[in-house]
N, C-alpha and C positions, 0 to 999 in steps of 0.2 A: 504494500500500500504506500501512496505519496501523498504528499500535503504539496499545494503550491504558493510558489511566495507571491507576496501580494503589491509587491513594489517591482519586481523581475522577473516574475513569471515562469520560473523556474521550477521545477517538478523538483520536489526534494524525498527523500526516503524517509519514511515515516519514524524512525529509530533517532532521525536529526532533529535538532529544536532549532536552531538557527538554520539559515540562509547558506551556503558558501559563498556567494556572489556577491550581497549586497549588507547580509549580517542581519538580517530581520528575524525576528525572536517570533517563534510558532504561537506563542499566545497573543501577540502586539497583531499578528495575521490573522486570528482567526477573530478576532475583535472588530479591527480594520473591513473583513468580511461581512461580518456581519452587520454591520453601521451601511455601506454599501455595499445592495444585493447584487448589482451587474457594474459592467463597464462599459463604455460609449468610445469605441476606439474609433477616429478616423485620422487621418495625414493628411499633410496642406497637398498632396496632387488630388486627391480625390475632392478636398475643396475645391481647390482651382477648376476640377473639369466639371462641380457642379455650376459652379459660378458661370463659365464655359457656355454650358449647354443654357441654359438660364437666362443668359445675355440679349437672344433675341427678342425674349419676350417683351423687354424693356420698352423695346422701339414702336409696341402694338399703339394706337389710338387711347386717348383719353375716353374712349366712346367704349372703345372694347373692353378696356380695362374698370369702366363703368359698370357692363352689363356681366362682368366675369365675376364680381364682387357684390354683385346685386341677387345674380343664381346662387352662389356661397349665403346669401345671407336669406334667402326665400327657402333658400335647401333645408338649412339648419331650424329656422323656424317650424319649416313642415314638418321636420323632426322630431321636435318638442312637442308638437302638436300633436302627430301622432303616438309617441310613446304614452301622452297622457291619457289620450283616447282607448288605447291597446288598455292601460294601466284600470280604468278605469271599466272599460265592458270586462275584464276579467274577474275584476271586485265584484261587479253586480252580479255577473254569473255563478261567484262563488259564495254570496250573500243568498241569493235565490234556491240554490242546491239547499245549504244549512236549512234556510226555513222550508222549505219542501220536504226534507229530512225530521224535523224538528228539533232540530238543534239548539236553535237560539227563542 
């Protein structure tokens, strides 16, 4: 079995308390872990070619960029709208069971 370091990512044998690499102490790691669940690795080229690809967009219309932000914001509304609706005929329907049952 291995622990991995949490600064260097180094697969250590589980018999190790410290690091070889960096000298991180297996308790200070599994601490560190646990405080944060994941990692969010990315590199400045993978920036770069989002920014890249993304670039064109910039150049679209005031017009389009109007109506691109306008479907984003009708989207999200419809959203709410509907979860509340979903939310709300499933209460009734489980309201209506109960007292059919006599439950309540």
């Amino acid at each position: 079995m291995t622990w991995q370091c949490v600064k260097c990512d180094t697969p250590i044998e589980i018999r190790f308390d410290a690091c070889g690499n960096c000298g991180t102490h297996r308790g200070t790691a599994t601490t560190v872990r646990q405080a944060t669940p994941f990692k969010v690795r990315f590199s400045l080229r993978t920036l770069l070619l989002a920014m890249t690809l993304l670039a064109p967009t910039f150049l679209l219309s005031a017009k389009i960029w109007e109506q691109i932000l306008l479907a984003l914001a009708v989207g999200s509304i419809a959203t709410a709208v509907g979860v509340f609706v979903t939310r709300s005929l499933i209460d009734a329907i489980y309201r209506g069971i109960d007292r059919w049952t006599g439950r309540r």
